[in-house]
N, C-alpha and C positions, 0 to 999 in steps of 0.2 A: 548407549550401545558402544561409544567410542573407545570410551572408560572400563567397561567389560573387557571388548574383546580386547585390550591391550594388555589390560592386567592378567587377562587366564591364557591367550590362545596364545597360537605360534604365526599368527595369519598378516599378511604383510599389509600394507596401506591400501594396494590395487584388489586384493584381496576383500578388505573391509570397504570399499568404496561400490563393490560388486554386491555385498550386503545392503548396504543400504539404498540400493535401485531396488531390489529385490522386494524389501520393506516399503519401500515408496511405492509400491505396485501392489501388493499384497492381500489388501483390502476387497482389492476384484474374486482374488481365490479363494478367501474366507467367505465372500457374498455368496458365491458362486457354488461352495459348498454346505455351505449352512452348517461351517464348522468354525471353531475355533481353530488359529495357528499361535505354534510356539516353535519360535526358532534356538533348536539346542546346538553349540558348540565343541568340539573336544578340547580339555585343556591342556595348554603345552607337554605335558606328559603324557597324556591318553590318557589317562586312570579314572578320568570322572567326564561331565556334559555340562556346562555353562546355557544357561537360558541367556539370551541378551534383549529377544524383542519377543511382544505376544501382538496379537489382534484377534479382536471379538467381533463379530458376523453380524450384521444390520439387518439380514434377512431372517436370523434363524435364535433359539437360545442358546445361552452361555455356556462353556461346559465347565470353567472356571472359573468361581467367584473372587476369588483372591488373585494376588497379582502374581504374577509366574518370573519373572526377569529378576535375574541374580541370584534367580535357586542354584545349589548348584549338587548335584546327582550323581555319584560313582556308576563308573561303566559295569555292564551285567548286570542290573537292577531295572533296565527297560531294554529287552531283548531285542523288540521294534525296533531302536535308535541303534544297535547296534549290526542289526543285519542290514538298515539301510546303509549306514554309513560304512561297513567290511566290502559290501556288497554291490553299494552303487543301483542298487534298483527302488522301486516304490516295494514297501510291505506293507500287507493288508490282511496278513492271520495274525488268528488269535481270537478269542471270544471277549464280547465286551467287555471293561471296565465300571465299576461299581462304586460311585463317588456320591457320598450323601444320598443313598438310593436313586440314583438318577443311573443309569445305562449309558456309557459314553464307548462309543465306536474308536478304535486307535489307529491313526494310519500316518507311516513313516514316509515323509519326502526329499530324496538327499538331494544337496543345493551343490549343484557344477557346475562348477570353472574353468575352462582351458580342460578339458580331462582329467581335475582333482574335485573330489567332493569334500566343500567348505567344513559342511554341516549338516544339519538333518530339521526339516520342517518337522513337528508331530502337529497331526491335522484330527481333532479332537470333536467328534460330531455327538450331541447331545440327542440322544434316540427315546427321548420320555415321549417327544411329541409324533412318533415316527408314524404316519400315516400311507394311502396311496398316494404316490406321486400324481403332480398333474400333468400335462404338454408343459408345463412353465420351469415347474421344476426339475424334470425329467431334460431338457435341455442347460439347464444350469448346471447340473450334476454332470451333464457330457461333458461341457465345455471348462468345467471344474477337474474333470480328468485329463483334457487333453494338456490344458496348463500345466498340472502336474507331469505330465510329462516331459514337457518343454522344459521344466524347472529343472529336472532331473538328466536332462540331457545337456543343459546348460547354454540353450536358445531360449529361453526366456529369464528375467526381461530382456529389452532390446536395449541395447546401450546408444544407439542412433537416435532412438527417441527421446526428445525430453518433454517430460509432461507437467503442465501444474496440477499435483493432486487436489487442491481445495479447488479447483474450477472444473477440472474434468468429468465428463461425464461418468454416471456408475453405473451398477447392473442395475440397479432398483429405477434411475431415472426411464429406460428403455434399452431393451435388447433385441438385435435380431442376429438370426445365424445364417451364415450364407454357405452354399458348399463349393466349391474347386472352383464352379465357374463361375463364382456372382450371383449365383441364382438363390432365391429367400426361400430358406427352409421352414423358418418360424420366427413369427415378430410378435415381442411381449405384447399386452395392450397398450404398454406408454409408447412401445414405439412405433404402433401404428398410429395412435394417438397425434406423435409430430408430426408425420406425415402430411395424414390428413390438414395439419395446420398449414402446410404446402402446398395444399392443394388437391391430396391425390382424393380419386373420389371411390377408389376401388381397394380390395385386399393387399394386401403386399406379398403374400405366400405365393411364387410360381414369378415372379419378375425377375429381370435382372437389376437387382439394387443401383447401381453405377449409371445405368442407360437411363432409369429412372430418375433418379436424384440432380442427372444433367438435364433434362428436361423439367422438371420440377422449379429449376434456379433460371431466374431467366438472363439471358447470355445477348448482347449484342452480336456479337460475332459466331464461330463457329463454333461447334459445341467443347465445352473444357474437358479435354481429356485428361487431367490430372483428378479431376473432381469424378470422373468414371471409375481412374486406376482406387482414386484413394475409397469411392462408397463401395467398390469390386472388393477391397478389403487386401489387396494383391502387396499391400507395404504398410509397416505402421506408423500411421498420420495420424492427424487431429486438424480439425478444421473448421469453419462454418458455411451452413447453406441456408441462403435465405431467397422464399419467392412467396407469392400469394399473402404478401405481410405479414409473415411465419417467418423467425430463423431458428432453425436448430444446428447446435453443435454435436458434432457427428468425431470419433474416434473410432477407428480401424485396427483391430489385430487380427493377424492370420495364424492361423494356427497348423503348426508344425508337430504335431506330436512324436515322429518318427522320422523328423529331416524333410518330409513331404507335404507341401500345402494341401492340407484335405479340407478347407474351408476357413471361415474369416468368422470370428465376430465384429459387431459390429454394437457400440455404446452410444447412445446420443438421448440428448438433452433438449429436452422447451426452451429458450431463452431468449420469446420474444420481449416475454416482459419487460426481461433485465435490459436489455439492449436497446427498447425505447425508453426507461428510463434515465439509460445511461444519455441517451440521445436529444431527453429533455434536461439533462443537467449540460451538456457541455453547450445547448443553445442558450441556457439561462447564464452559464458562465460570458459566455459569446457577448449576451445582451448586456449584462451589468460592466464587464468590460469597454463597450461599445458607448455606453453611458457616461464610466468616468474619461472617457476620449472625447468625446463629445461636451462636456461640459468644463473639460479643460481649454477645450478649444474657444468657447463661449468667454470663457474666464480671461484668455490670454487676449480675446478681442475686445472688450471692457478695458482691461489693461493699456491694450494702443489706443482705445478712444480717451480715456482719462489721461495720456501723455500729449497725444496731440491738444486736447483742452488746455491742457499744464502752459504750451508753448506759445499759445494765444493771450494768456493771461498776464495782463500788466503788473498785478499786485506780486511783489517777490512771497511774500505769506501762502498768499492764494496760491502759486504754484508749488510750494515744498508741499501744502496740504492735500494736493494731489496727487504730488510724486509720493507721498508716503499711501494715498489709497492703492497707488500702480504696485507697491512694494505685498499691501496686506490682498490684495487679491493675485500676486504673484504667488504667495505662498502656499495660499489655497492651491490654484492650478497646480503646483507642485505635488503636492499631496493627491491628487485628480490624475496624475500622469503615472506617478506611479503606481498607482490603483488600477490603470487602464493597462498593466505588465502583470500585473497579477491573478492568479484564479482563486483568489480569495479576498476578502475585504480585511486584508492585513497586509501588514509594510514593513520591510526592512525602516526604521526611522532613522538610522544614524547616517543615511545615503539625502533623506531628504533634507535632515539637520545642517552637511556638509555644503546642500545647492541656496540654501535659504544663509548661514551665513557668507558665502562668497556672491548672493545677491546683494546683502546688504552692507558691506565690505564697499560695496564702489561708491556708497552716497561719503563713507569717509573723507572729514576734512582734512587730516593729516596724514603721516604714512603708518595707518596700525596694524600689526598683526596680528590674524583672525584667526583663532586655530578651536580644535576640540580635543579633549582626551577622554577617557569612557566609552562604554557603549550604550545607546539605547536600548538595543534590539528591536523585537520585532510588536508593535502597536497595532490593536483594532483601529479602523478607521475612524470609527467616533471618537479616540483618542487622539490620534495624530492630527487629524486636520484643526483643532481648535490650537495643539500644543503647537505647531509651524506658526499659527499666527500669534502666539502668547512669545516664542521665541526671533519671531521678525520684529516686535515689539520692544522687548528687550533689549536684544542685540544695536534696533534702530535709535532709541531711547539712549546707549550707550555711549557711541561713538557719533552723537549730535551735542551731547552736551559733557561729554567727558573730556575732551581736545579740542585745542584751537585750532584754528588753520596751521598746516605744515608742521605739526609738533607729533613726535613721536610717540608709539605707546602702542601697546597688547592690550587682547580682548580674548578670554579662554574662556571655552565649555566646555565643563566639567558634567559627565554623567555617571551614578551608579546606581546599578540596577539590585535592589537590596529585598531578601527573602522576609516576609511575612506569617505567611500560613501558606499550604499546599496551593492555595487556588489563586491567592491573589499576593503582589508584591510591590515597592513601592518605588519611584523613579524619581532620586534625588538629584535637580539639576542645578549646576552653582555656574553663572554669569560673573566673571569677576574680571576690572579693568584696574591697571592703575593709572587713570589719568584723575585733573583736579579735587575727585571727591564730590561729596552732599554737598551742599550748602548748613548754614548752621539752623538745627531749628527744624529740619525735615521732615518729614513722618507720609510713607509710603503710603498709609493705609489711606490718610486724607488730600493725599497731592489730585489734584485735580485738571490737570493735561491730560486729551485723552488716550496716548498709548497708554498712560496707566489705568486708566479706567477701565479698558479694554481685556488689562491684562488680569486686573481685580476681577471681573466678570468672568471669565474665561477659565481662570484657575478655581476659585472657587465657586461659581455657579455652574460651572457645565464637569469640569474636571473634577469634582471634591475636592481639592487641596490646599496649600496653605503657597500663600506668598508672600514676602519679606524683603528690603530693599537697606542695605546696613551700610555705613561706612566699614573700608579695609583695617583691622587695628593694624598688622604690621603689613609694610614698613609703616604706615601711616597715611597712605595716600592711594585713594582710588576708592570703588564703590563693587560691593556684593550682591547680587541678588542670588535669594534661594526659593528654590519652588520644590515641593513635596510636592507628592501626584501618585494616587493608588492606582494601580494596572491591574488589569489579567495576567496572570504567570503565564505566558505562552511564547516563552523564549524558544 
């Protein structure tokens, strides 16, 4: 519509912003009339009508099968658009329209602004199926006029409201009409329907909706007189009412046809379902949160027991080989903790990457600098928590036998996150030192200490991937490791 109206009309930004409320509302008057809308435009010169938006009627048939927006029609060739819009009133002569043998009713509804009319709804009703009206329809057709008139005086929509249209309730979910003073004229079957979910055990026709609906909600306190004004219909809101382990949501317009409140609809929706379902996802989120906090905490208490054992222990062996369990159940916890921040069992990894080397940074015998470049991104947890400890492995394996005491030297992580196929991608991670090098005669695949073993098992038994342990060719001095590792694409 953006692109339309810029290219054909004369109509200014606040102008087209008043359009498209209008559209985001629309759908109620198309319901409501059991017509199609097509919003025609003049273009900058007057000579011809710009279609820019249509909408088709959920309650009623089509009257156009093809798509209408971007036609575009010289003026005098639909007399309806032209008397509304000379005119400024609703038209509604003329004798039907005769499209593919089908009978379609034309009625013109000019759309105002501050005291200018934009444009011209044409409101297209499909008369093949025209029968007696019931109480149902026969109130939707009121309330389809009195909008129209709103429209045309340019109090409808309300520009104070904002609505989510995909969430909001519609005419089809339930309707009721209230007159001047709150009192229920008629309520579809759905929207007696909620009601009853609340509770009530009687008609709704002859109450006052507002006195009701606050009784219905139950209130610690004094009764909510906002929850009165808004089911009165007296302003237009949106909101929810919940009592008797029912909630529906409930929207409010009052209808002005003539500048004067002659009554309200009133839209509302079932949505107890939705709302304990919603209510069982965020306790399940709640729990599995509660979980990885809980088992961090377990982890990090493991952790002080195998330090205090460490500080008991005579053997210098015996104690690194616990300080290195305090290290690989640290990383887990790591992993645990920030799974206990998240509402999903996925991780930022390049946050856990950066706490997991500057843990393993302090067992350094000399002064090395630990750093990372790449990114990870973002890891399922059955990813990350095996990768934190294949990289405390690493990292620890590293800078134990790479430097002596007090000898200088760097330790870089390198990641990149490299494209595959749509679904999945692969995380090449390079560990590289220059400190002394292999020894001569080496071979990764058979060394038999166990962070390598660990690391062997991990990458390729849990992780699929491949792992590798090389001498640096240039300059000549220090040691590579590379790990391939297939991901989920869910950066």
């Amino acid at each position: 519509m953006n692109d339309l109206v810029r290219q054909h009309t004369a109509l200014s930004d606040s102008d087209l912003e008043w359009l498209h409320l209008l559209v985001s509302e629309w759908q109620l008057l198309s319901d409501l009339s059991f017509a199609d809308l097509v919003l025609w435009v003049p273009t900058r010169d007057g000579t011809r009508y710009v279609s820019v938006a249509q909408m088709r009627p959920n309650t009623g048939p089509t009257s156009y099968q093809d798509d209408m927006v971007g036609h575009l029609v010289p003026r005098g060739r639909r007399p309806l658009l032209d008397a509304a819009l000379d005119e400024g009133r609703i038209v509604r002569e003329g004798d039907p329209e005769w499209r593919e043998e089908v009978p379609v009713r034309v009625e013109s509804i000019p759309v105002r602004r501050e005291g200018r009319v934009l444009g011209v709804i044409a409101r297209n009703t499909n008369l093949l199926t025209v029968r007696t009206p019931s109480r149902l329809e026969l109130t939707y057709l009121q309330s389809a006029s009195d909008l129209a008139q709103m429209i045309a005086a340019g109090t409808f929509p309300f520009p104070e409201e904002q609505v989510e249209m995909d969430s909001s309730p519609r005419a089809g979910d339930g309707l009721i009409r209230l007159d001047a003073d709150g009192i229920v004229q008629y309520a579809s079957p759905n929207g007696l329907s909620a009601y009853h979910r609340l509770g009530l055990a009687s008609d709704l026709v002859g109450q006052h909706l507002g006195q009701l609906t606050a009784e219905l909600a139950p209130s610690r306190g004094p009764v909510d007189e906002a929850l009165v004004k808004i089911a009165s219909g007296y302003a237009p809101r949106e909101t929810e009412v919940e009592g008797n382990s029912g909630v529906i949501q409930l929207r409010a317009i009052p209808l002005k046809p003539k500048g004067v409140r002659i009554g309200s609809l009133v839209l509302l929706r079932d949505v107890t379902e939705l709302r304990r379902r919603e209510r069982e996802l965020i306790t399940k989120d709640a729990t599995i949160r509660e979980i990885h906090h809980r088992v961090k905490n377990n982890l990090q208490t493991v952790a002080a027991l195998l330090r205090l054992q460490s500080r008991r222990m005579d053997s210098a062996r015996g104690r690194e080989a616990l300080n290195e369990a305090v290290r690989r159940v640290g990383s887990i916890a790591i992993v645990h903790e920030t799974l206990s921040q998240n509402l999903d069992e996925r991780v930022e990894f390049d946050d856990i990457a950066d706490r997991v080397i500057a843990m393993v940074a302090e067992i350094s015998p000399g002064k090395v600098d630990c750093r990372r470049t790449g990114r990870f991104g973002i890891l399922d947890a059955e990813v990350a928590t095996p990768l934190s400890m294949v990289l405390t492995e690493v990292l620890q394996n590293a800078l134990e036998h790479a430097f002596a005491q007090g000898e200088h030297g760097s330790v870089e992580v390198a990641a990149v996150r490299g494209e595959v196929h749509a679904q999945n991608s692969r995380l090449l991670i390079t560990v590289q030192d220059d400190g002394r090098g292999l020894p001569e005669g080496f071979d990764a695949q058979r060394a038999g200490n166990l962070g390598l073993q660990i690391v062997r098992t991990l990458v390729e038994g849990e992780l699929g991937g491949t792992f590798d342990m090389l001498p640096v060719p240039e300059p000549g001095r220090g040691t590579r490791v590379v790990l391939d590792i297939p991901v989920p694409d869910k950066r």
